[in-house]
C-alpha positions in Angstrom: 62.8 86.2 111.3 65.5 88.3 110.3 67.4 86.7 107.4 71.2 85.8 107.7 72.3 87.8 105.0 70.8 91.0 107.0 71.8 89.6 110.1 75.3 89.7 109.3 75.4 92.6 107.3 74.6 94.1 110.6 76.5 92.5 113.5 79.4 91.9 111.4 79.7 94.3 108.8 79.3 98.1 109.0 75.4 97.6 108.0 73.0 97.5 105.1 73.2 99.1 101.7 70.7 100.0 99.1 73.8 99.7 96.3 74.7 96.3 97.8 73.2 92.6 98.7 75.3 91.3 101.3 77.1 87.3 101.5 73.9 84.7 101.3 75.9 82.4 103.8 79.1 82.4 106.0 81.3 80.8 103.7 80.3 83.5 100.9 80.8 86.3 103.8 84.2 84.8 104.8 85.1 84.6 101.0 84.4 88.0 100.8 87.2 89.3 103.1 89.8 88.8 100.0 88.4 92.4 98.7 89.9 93.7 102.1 93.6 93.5 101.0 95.7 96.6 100.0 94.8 98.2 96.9 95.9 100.8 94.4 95.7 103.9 97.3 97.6 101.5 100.2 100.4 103.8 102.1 103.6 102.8 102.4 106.9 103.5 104.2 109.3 103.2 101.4 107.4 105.9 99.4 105.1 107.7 101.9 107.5 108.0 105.1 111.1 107.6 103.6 112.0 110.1 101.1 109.9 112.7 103.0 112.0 111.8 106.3 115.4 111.9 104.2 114.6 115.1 103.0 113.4 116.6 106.2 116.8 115.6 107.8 118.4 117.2 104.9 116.9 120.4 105.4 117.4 120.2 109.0 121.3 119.5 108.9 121.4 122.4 105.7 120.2 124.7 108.3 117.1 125.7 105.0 115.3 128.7 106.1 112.1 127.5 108.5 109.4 128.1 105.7 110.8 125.4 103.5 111.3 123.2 106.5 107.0 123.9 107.4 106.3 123.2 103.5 107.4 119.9 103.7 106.3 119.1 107.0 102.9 120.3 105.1 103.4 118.2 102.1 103.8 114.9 104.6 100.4 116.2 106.6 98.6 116.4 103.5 99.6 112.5 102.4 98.5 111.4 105.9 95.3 113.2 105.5 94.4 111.0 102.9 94.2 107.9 105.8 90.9 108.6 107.1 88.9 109.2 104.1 90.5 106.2 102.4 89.7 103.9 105.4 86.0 105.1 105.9 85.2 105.1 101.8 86.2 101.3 102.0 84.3 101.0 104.8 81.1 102.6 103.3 82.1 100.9 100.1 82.6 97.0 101.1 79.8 95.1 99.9 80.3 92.3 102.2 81.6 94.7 104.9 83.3 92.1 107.0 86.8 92.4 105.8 86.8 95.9 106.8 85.3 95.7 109.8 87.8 92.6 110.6 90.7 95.7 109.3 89.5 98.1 111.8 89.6 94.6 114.4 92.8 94.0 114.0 94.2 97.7 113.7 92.8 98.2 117.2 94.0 94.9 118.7 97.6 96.0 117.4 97.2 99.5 118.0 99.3 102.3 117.0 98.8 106.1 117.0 99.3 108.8 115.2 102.0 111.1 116.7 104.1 113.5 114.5 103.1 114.1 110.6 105.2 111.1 109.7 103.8 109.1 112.1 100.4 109.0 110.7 101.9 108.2 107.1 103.9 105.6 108.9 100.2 104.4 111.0 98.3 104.4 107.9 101.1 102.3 106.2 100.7 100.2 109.4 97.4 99.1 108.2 98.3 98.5 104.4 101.7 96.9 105.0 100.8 94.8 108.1 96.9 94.1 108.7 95.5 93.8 105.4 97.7 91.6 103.8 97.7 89.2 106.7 94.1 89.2 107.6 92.6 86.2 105.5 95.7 84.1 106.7 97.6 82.8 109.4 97.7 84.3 113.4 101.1 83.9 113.3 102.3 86.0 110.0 100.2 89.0 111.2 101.6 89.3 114.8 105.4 89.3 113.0 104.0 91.3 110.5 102.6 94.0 113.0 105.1 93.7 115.8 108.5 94.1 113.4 106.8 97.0 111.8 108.3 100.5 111.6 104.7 102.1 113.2 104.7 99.3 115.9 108.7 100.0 116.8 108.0 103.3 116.8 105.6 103.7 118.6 106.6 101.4 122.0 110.1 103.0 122.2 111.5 99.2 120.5 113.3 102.0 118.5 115.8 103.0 121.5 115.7 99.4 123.1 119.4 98.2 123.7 121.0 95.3 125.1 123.0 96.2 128.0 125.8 93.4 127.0 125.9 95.0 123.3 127.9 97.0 122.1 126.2 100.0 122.1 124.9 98.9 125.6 128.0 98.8 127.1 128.1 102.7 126.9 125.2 102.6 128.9 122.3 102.5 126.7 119.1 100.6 128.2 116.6 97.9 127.6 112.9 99.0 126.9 110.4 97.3 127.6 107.1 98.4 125.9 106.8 95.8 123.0 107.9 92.8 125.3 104.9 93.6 127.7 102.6 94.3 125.0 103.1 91.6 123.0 102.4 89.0 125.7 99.9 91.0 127.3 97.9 92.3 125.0 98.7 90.6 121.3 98.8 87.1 122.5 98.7 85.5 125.9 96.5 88.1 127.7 96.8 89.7 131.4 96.5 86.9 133.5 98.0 84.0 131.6 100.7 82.6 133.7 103.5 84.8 132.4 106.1 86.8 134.8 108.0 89.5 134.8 110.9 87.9 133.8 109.2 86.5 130.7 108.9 90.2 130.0 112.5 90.8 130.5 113.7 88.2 128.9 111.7 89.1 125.8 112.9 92.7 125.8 116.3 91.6 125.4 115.3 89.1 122.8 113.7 92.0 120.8 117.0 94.4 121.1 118.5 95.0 117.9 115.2 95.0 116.1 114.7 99.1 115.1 113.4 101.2 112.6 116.0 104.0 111.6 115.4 105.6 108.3 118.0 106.8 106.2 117.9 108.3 102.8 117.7 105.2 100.8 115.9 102.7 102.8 115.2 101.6 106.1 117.5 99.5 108.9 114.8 97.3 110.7 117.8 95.5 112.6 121.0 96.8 114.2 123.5 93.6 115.4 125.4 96.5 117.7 122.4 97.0 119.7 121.7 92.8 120.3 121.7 91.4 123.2 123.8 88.4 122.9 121.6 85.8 124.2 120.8 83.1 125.2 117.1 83.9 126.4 114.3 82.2 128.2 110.7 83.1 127.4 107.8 81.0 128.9 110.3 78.0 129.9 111.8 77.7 126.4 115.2 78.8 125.7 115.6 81.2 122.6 119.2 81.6 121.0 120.0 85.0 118.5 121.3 83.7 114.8 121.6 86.4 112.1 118.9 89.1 112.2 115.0 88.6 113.0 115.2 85.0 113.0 114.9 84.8 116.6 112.0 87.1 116.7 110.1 85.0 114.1 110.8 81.8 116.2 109.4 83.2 119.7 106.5 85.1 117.7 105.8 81.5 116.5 105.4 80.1 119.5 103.7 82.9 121.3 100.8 82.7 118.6 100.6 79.4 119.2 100.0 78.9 122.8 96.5 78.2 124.1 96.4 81.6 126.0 96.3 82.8 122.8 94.1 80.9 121.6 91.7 82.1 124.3 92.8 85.5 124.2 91.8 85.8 120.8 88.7 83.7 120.6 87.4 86.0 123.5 88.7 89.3 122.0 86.5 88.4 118.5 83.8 87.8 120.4 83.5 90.6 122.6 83.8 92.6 119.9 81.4 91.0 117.6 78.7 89.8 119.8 78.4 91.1 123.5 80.6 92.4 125.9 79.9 89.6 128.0 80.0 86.5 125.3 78.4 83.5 126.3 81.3 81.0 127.1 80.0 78.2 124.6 80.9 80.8 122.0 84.3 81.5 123.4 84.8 77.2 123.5 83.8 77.2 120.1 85.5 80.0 118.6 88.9 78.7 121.0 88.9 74.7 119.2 88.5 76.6 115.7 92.0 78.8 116.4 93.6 75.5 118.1 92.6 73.4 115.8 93.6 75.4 112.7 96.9 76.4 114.4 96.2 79.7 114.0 94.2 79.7 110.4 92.3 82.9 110.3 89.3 82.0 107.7 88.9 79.2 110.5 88.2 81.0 113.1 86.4 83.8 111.0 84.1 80.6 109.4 83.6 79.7 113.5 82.2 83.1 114.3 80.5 83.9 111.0 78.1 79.9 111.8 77.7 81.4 115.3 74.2 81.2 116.8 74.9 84.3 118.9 74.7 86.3 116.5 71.2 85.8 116.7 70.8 84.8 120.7 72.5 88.5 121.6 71.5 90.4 118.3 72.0 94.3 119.6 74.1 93.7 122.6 76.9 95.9 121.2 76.6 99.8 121.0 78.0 101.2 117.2 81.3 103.1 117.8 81.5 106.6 116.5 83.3 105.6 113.2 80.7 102.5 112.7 78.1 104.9 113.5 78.5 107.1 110.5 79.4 104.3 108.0 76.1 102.5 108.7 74.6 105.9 108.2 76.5 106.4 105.1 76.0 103.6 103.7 72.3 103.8 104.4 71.5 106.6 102.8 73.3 104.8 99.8 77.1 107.0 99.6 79.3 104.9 97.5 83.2 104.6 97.6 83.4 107.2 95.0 81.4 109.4 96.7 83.2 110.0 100.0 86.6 110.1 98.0 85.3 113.1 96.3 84.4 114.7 99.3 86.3 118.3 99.3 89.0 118.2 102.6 87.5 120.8 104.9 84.1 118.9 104.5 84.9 115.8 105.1 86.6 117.4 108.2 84.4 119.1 109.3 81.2 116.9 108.5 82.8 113.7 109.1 86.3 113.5 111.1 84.6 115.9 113.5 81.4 114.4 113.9 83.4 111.3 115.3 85.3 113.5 117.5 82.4 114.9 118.7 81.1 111.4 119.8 83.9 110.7 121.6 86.5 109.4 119.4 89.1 110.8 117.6 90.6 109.5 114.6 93.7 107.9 114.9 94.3 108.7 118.5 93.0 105.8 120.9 93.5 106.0 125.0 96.4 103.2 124.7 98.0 100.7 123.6 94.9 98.4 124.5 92.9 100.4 121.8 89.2 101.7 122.4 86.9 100.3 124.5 84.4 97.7 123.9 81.9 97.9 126.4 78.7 99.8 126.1 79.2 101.9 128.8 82.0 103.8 127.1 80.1 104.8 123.8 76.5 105.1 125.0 76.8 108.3 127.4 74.4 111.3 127.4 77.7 113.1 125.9 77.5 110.9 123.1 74.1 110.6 122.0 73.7 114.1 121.8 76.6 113.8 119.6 74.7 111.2 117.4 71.9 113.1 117.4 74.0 116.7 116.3 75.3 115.0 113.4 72.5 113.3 112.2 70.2 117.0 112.5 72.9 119.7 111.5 75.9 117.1 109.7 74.5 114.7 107.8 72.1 117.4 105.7 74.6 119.4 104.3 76.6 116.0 102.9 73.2 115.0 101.6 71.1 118.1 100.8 68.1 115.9 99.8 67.4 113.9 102.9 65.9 110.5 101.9 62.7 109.9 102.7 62.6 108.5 106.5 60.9 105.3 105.8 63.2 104.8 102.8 66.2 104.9 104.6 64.8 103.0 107.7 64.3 99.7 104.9 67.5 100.3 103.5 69.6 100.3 106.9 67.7 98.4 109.0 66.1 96.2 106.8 63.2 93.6 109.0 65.1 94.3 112.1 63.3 97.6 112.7 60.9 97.6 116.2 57.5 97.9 115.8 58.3 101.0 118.0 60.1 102.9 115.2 58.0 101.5 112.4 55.4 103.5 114.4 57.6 106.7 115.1 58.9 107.2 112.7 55.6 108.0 109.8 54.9 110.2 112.6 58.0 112.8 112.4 57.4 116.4 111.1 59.8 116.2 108.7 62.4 114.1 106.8 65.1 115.8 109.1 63.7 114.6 112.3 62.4 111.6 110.6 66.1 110.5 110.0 67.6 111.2 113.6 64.5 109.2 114.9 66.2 106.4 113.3 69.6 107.5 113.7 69.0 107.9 117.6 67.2 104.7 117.6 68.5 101.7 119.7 67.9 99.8 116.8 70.5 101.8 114.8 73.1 102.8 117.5 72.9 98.8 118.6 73.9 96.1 116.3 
């Protein structure tokens, strides 16, 4: 029987290592998520996004001649190139690998884009400012901490969002919607949890007065002018505005804490994690651990990590692109180190590509609802010849001296490999079609 520690590696971590042993039990997997946090290359607004955005304005009102203007517009592209790399070498590089798979989790339940140049500064500092710091802790603190951040605000028009008895509303400047709707319907309570359209509205014009406009020194996150005065009703409580973001705190507060959320949440995991159709004992489970923690994250994590399903529906999720070639990488035993000194164009062209090419594009998800989970979305004929390009043309010129087939099958697999491919894969002509045996493999695409 396969053991946990390769068990989990695989179905809840971005797979095996040679340079690694993975967590012997869940509460040394779930201990492991502290190495997850922001680090020494974490982007951030107040050095990545501001001074850049001050100085673009400057430019811009100085009327500078358009090549200066492109040069730092350049300069900013070539700090948010830096996202991707850094994202998948801590990816290939986590020895436990759940914290970063729980990073990308979260990043794509609170999803943002990349838009302009300084967006994708501002969506990588998203992840370091919001997700990681939050992950290993309460529900709660990372919903405020993703829905009051500049990426977040940004991105679902909060930023132009004005109460119509403000101020500035009263010269006819409207109420937006988008991060009312989005935070009930798909950060907490879920579509189909009881809540109306009013709760929306009502919401909206809670939020209003929450912003992001950058100036040359720092950042406004809240602008009183643009407030709506209040009182407000959300889900049959009544909110009223103090000073600032208290509001917003108090109804994030109690949206994390309802038991839609709790639901929401505990299924989300799940689906994710196990099957795209989770057994509902599971669900139960995983919903008592985020109640009766009130919202404690290592809880719930602890639930999930103990779960029997991970056994019962072992390979009943497909490997997104970007999980795809980490496992791979980290198979054929790249290190941190080794994908950070990648040169740009190649990890480009050999990497950012090759995920593009299997249907997913970094940075740039359908929606606000993030990818998709279900099989049916990653495991196309489109795809696997995608899978199956990279691992013949791609994945040789990053590693020149292809491992040995049977090597790499014990390394990423370990004793979950068929009998089938055990058989295969001896038989292959070569250590080139040896490896995309594996690498086209249900066992490797399914996890």
């Amino acid at each position: 029987m396969l053991s946990y520690p390769e068990l989990a590696a695989i179905r809840l971590g971005f797979g095996l290592s040679p340079l690694s042993s993975p967590p012997a039990d869940p509460a040394a997997l779930v201990e492991a998520i502290r190495t997850a946090g922001p680090d020494g290359d974490a982007f951030s607004v107040a050095r990545d996004h501001l001074p850049h955005r001050a100085r673009f304005a400057d430019l811009n009102r100085q009327k500078a001649p358009k090549p200066q203007i492109q040069a730092l517009r350049d300069h900013v592209r070539d700090i948010g190139r830096r996202a991707p790399r850094i994202r998948m070498a801590r990816a290939v590089g986590d020895a436990g690998g759940f914290g970063e798979r729980l990073v990308q989790f979260w990043a794509d339940h609170f999803t943002v884009t990349n838009g302009s140049v300084f967006d994708v500064v501002t969506a990588a500092a998203f992840v370091d400012e919001a997700i990681r710091p939050h992950i290993g802790g309460r529900f709660a603190d990372l919903m405020f901490a993703a829905e009051t951040h500049p990426r977040m605000i940004t991105y679902l028009d909060q930023a132009v969002s004005v109460g119509p008895n403000s101020r500035a509303g009263k010269a006819g400047r409207g109420v937006n919607e988008n991060l009312a709707r989005e935070m009930i319907e798909l950060h907490s309570l879920g579509a189909g949890s009881g809540y109306g359209q009013r709760d929306v509205r009502q919401l909206a014009l809670l939020l209003t007065g929450l912003t992001f406009r950058p100036n040359r020194d720092a950042a406004s996150f809240f602008n009183r002018n643009w407030a709506e005065p209040g009182p407000f009703e959300v889900l049959g409580k009544t909110y009223t505005r103090g000073k600032g973001r208290g509001v917003v705190r108090g109804v994030i507060e109690d949206l994390a804490a309802h038991d839609a959320t709790a639901r929401h949440i505990s299924r989300k995991l799940a689906v994710h994690f196990v099957s795209d159709d989770p057994p509902d004992g599971l669900v139960r489970r995983l919903t008592q651990a985020f109640r009766g923690s009130g919202g404690d994250l290592p809880t719930l994590y602890l639930a999930l990590a103990e779960a029997p399903e991970l056994r019962d529906c072992f390979r009943h999720k497909v490997r997104q692109p970007f999980d795809f070639i980490v496992a791979a990488l980290r198979g054929c035993g790249f290190a941190h180190a080794d994908i950070m000194a990648l040169e740009d164009r190649a990890f480009i062209r050999l990497l950012l590509n090759g995920m593009f090419v299997m249907g997913q594009r970094w940075g740039v998800p359908r929606g606000p609802d993030g990818w998709p989970e279900d099989a049916d979305a990653w495991a196309t004929a489109q795809g696997l010849a995608g899978r199956i390009d990279w691992a013949m043309r791609m994945l040789p010129k990053l590693l020149p001296d292809q491992p040995d087939p049977r090597a790499f099958m014990r390394a990423s697999l370990g004793d979950s490999a068929s009998e089938a491919l055990r058989w295969a894969v001896p038989k292959a002509e070569s250590p080139a079609e040896g490896m995309a045996v594996i690498l086209a493999s249900p066992d490797f695409n399914r996890r």
